[in-house]
C-alpha positions in Angstrom: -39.4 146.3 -109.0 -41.0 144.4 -106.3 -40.5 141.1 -105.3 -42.7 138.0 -104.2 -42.1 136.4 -101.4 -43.4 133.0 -101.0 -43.5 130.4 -98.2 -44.8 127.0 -97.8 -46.4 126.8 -94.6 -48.6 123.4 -93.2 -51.5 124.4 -91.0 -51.2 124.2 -87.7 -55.0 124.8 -86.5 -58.1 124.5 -88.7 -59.7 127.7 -86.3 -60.9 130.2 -88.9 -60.6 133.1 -86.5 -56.7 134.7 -86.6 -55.4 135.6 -82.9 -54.1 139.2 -83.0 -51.5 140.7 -82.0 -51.1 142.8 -78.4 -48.3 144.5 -76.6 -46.8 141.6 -75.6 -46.2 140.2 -79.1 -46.0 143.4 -80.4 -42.5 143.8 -78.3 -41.6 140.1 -78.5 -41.5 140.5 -82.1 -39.5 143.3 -82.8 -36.6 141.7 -80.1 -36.6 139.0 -82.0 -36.1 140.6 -85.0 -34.0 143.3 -83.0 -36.2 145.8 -84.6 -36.0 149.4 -84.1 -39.0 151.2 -85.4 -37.5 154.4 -87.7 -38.9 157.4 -88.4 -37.2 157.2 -91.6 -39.5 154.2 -93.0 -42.2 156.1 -90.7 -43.0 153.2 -88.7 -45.2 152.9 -85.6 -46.6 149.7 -84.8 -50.6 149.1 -83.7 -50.5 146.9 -80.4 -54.3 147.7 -79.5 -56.8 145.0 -81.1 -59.6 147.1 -80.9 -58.2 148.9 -83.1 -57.4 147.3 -85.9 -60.5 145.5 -85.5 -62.1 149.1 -85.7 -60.0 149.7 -88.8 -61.2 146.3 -90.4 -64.7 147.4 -89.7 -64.2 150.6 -91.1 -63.0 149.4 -94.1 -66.3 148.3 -95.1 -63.8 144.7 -96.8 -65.6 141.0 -96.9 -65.2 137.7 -98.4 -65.1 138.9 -101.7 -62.4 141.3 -101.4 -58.6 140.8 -102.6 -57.1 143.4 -100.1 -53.8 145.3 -100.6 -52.2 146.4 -97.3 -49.1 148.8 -97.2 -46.8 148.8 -94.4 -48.0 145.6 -92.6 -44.5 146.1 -90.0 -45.4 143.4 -87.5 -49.1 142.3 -88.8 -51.4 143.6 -86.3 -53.9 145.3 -88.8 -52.8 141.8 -91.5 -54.2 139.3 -89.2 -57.4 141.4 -88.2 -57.8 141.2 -92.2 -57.1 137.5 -93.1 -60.2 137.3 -90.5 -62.8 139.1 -93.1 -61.1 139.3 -96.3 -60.7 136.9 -99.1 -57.1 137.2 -99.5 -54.5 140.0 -98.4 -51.7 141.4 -100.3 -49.1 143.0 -98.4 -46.5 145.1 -99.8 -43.4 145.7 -97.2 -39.9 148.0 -98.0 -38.2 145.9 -95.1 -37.0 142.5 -95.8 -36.2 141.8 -92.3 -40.2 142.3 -91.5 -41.5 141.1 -95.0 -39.6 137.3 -94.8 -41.0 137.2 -90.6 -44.5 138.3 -92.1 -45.9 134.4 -93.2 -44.2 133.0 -90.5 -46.4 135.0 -88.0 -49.4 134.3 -89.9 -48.4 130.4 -90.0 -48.2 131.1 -86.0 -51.3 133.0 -85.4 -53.3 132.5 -88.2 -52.7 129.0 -89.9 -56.0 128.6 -91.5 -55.4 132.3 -93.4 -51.9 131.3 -94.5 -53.0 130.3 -98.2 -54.7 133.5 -98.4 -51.9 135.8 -97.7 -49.0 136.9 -100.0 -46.1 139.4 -99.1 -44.7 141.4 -101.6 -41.1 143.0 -100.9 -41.1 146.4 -102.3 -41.1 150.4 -102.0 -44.9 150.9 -102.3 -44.4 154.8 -104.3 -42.6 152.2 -106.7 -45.2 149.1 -106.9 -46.9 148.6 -110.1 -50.3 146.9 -111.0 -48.4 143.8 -112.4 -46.0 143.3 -109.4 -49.4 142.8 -107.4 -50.6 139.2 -107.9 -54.3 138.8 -108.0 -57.3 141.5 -108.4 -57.0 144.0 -105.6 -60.4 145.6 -105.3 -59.5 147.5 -101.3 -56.3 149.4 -100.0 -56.4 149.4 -96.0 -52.9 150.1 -94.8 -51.3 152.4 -91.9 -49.3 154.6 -94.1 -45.8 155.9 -93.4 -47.0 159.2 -92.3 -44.0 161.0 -94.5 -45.0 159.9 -97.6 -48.8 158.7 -96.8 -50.5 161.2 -99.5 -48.1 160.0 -102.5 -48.1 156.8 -101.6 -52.3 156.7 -101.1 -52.3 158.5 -105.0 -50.2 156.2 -106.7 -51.5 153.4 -105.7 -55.1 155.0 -106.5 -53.5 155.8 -110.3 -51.4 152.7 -110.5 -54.0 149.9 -109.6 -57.7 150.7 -110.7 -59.0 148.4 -109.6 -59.3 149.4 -105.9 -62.9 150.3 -106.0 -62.7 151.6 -102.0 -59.7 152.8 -99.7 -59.4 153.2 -96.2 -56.1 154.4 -95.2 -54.8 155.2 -91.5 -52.4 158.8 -91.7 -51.8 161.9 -89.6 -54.9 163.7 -88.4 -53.7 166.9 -89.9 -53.4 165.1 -93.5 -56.7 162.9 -92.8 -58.3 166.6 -92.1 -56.7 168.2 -95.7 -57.7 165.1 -97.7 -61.1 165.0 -96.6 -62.0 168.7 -96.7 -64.5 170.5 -98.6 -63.9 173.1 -101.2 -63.5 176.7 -99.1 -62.0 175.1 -96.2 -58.6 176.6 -95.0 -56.7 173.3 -95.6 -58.5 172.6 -98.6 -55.7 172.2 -101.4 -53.5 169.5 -103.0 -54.2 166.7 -101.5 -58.1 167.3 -101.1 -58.9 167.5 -105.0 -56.8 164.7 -105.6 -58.3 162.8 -103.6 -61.6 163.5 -105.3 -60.3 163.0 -108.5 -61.0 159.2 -107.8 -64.1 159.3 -106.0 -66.0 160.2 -102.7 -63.3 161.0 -100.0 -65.0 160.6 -95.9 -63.0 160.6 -92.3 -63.8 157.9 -91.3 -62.9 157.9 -87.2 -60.1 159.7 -85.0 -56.9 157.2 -83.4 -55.4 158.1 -80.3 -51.7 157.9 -79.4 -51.6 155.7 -77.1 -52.2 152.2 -79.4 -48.9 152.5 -81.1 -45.4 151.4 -80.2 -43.8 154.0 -80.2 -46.2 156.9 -79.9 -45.8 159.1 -82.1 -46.4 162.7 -81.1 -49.1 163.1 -83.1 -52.9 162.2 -83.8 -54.0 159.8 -86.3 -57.2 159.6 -88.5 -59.2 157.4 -90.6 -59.8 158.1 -94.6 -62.0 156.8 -96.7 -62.2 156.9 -100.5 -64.9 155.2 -102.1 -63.8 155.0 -106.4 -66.3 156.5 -108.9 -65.7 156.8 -112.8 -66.5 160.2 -113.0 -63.1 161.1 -114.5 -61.3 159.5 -117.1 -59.2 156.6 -115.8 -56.6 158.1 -118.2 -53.3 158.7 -117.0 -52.6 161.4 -119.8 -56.0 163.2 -118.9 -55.2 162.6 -114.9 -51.8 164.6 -115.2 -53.4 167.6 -116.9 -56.2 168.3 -114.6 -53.0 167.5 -111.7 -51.2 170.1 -113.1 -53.9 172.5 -113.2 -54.6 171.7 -109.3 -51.1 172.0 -108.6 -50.5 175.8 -110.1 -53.6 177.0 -108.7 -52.3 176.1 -105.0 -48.8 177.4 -105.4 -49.7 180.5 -105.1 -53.2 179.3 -102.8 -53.3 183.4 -102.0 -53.1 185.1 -105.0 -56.3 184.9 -107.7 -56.6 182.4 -110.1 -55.7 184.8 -112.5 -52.5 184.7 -111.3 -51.7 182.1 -110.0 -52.6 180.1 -113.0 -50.5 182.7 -115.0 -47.1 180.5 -115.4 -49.2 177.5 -115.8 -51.3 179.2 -119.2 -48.3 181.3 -120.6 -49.9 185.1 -119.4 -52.2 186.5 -117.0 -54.8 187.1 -119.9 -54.7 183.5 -121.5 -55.3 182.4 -117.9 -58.2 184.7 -117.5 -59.3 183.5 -121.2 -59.2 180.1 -120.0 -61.2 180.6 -116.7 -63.9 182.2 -118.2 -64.4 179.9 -120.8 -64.8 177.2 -117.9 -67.3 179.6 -116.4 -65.4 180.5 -113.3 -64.5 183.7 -112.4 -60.8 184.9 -112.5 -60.7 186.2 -109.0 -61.3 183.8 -107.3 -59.2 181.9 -105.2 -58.3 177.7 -105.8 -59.5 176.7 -102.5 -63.0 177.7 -104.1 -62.9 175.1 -106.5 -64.1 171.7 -106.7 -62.7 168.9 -108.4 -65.3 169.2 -111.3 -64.1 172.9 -111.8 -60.8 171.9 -112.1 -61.5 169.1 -114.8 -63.2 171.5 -116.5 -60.2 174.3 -116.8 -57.9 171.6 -117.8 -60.2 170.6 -120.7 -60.6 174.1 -122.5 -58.2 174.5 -125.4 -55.2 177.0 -125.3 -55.6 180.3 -127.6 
């Protein structure tokens, strides 16, 4: 269960316009705090305010918006988005980072203070009712170990995020974003598409985090449809459907699909009643496809 935290800030500036947070105060931060980053919680911390401004303007958020934002660590990306959004919702799994949270808005961004809200929790763990408000965006730097889980509960948990623009890997920003015969088309990609259109949106070098990290980052977008079912029931079976068919991503569907339908034949059965052919491979398939398989009765 998550909790609230709340603090009671008076403002200290009426200037509408947050400052951000560079190097400097990226560093001063975490020493006051004596703050290692881990790669256990995965955490690298933007220090470049281009950046997150990029990020911001990526995410496509206004006015309007009621943003929820994973992983704030220091608040670099939460202050570029107190400077567009209507309110932010940030869910942190360190309480040592979460309680400094308002009070570096109250420092940088007085003004936005009202609008801001930090919730102390494990964000694979969050549910829609420990989220106060409406949240209609997710724009967070996810944990790289856990970014895709945490990206699809959230997706499943809160529905009303009608867009997502999520900061992960480049390698897992290239396999959630791939097209159906691509070689790291699987998993993640159909998942993905389950909720609606899925876009890179932009490539982020090393060199704005503290500490690098040894790897390249990308920029995801998801845009939410209601071409599916927003059924949780209906969501697991077509899941477990994508998830058989890529267990075996080199043998035929026929196969591969084999433990999943009982035999080899009812598998087949069940293929061809969807109207796709048994040998073909799951990286062929599309997202419809697969809704489609999981929808045809057993024998």
């Amino acid at each position: 269960m998550a909790r609230m935290l709340v603090e009671s800030w008076s403002a200290l500036s009426t200037d509408p316009k947050p400052r951000l947070l560079g190097p400097a105060q990226i560093r001063s931060l975490a020493a006051e705090l004596n703050v290692r980053p881990t790669k256990t919680l995965g955490q690298n911390f933007v220090h470049d305010a281009n950046t997150v401004r990029r990020i911001v303007a990526a995410s496509k958020v206004g006015p309007d918006d009621t943003v929820l934002e994973v992983g704030p660590g220091l608040g670099s990306l939460t202050l570029a988005l107190l400077a567009v959004a209507g309110s932010v919702v940030a869910v942190e799994i360190d309480p040592v980072l979460a309680d400094r949270l308002p009070h570096t808005i109250g420092e940088f961004a007085p003004s936005q203070l009202a609008d801001f809200t930090v919730v102390l929790g494990d964000a694979m763990k969050v549910k829609a009712a420990d989220v106060p408000g409406t949240p209609t965006a997710l724009v967070a730097n996810l944990p790289y170990n856990v970014a895709v889980p945490v990206l699809l509960h959230l997706m499943a948990e809160i529905p009303t995020l009608t867009t997502a623009l999520v900061m992960v890997q480049a390698e897992v920003a290239d396999r959630l974003a791939a097209d159906p015969g691509s070689r790291v088309y699987g998993v993640p990609s159909v998942k993905a598409r389950y909720y609606g259109k899925v876009s890179r949106a932009g490539a982020v070098g090393r060199n704005v985090f503290w500490p690098e990290p040894k790897v390249e980052s990308g920029l995801v977008r998801i845009e939410r449809t209601d071409t599916f079912p927003d059924d949780a029931e209906f969501r697991r079976a077509v899941f477990a459907v994508v998830d058989a068919a890529f267990a075996q991503r080199r043998k035929t569907l026929r196969a591969a699909l084999s433990g999943w339908a009982g035999s080899a034949p009812e598998a087949e059965r069940r293929l061809r009643a969807a109207g796709i052919e048994p040998s073909t491979r799951g990286e062929r398939l599309s997202v419809d496809d697969f809704v489609r398989l999981a929808q045809v009765d057993p024998a």
